[in-house]
N, C-alpha and C positions, 0 to 999 in steps of 0.2 A: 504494500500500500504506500499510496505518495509520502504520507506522516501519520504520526498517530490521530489529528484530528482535519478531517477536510468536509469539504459539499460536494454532495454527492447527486449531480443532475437525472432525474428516472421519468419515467416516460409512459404513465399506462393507458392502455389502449381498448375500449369497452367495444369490440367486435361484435354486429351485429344487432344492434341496441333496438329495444321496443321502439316500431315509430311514434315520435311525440312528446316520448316519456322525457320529461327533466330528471337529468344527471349532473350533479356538483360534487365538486370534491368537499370534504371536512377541512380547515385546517382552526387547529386548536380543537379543546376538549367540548364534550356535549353543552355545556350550562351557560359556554362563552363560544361556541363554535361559530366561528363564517364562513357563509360558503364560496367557495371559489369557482368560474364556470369556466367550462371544457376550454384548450387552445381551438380545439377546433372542432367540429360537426358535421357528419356526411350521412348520408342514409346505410353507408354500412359500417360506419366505424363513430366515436366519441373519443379526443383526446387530449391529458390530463397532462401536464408538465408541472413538475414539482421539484424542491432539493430536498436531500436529509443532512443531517451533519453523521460523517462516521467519525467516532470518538472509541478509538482503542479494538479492543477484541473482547470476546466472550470470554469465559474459561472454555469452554467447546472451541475455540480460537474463529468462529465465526464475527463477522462484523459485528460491532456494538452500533447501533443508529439511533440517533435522536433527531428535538425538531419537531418544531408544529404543526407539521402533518400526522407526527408517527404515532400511534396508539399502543397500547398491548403491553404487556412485561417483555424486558429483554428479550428471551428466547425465544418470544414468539410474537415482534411486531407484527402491525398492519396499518394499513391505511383507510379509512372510510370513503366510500361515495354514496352521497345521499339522493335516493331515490322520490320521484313523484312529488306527494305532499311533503315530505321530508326538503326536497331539494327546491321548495316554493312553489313547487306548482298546487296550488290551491284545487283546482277542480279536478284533479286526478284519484283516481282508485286505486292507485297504488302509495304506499309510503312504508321505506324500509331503508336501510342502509345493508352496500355488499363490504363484506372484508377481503380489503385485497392485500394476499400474505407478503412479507417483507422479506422471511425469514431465510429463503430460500436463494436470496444474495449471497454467491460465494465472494469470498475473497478474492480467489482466481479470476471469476468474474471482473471483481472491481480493478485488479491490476492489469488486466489486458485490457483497459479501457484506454484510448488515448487524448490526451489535449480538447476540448470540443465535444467528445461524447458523449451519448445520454445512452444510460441501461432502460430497456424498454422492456414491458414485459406486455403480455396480452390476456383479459380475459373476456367470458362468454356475455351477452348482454342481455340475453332473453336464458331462460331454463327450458327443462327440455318438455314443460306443459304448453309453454308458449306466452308465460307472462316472465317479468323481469328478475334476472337471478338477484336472488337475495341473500344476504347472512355472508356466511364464510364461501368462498370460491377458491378454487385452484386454478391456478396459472394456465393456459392454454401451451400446448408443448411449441417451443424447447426450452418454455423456462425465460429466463431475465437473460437477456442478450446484448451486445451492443449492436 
């Protein structure tokens, strides 16, 4: 890693997104949280540009992340994106927040990153009933990339 503490530019990407549905990112905690809205919007994708701070290592020697986006105990950050009424839209049927995992940042990851880059990772925007994934989500394969 560059030093023990840096910004760490991530990139997530809500493939496939319910059409219409408002999506915002969290940043800060639930009782003070603001929402932040997507860099960008297309009918197949929504996406999210954020930093973390990486400050040291785990004992697991996994990144340590903090920063007002990142939620969760150490070992198992995440990020929030706020769903429907959740994310202002007032007249929607949906209101939830998805957890998108952090945890899953290798190191290696972060050292092949060069000068400029943003680790991106991607997940699902709909579930597989056909309304908006909610709660905890897994990464869409291959995982946080540059």
């Amino acid at each position: 890693m560059p030093s023990d503490r840096f910004e760490l530019p991530i990139r997530i990407v809500v493939a496939d997104p319910v059409p219409g549905l408002a999506i915002a990112l969290q940043r800060g905690k639930a009782d003070k949280a603001t929402l932040v809205p997507p860099v960008s919007r297309s009918a197949d994708e929504v996406t999210f540009d954020l930093e973390v701070t990486v400050d040291g290592r785990l004992p697991d020697r996994r990144p340590r992340l903090l920063g007002a986006y990142v939620q969760g105990p150490p070992e198992a950050r995440f990020v929030y994106l706020s769903v429907g009424r959740y994310a202002g839209q007032t007249e929607s049927a949906w209101a939830g927040r998805v957890k998108t995992p952090l945890g899953d940042i290798a190191r290696e990851v972060i050292e092949a990153c060069a000068p400029g880059d943003r680790l991106t990772a991607r997940i699902a925007g709909q579930s597989p009933k056909g309304g908006p994934a909610l709660a905890s989500v897994r990464l869409l394969p291959p995982g946080w990339m540059t």
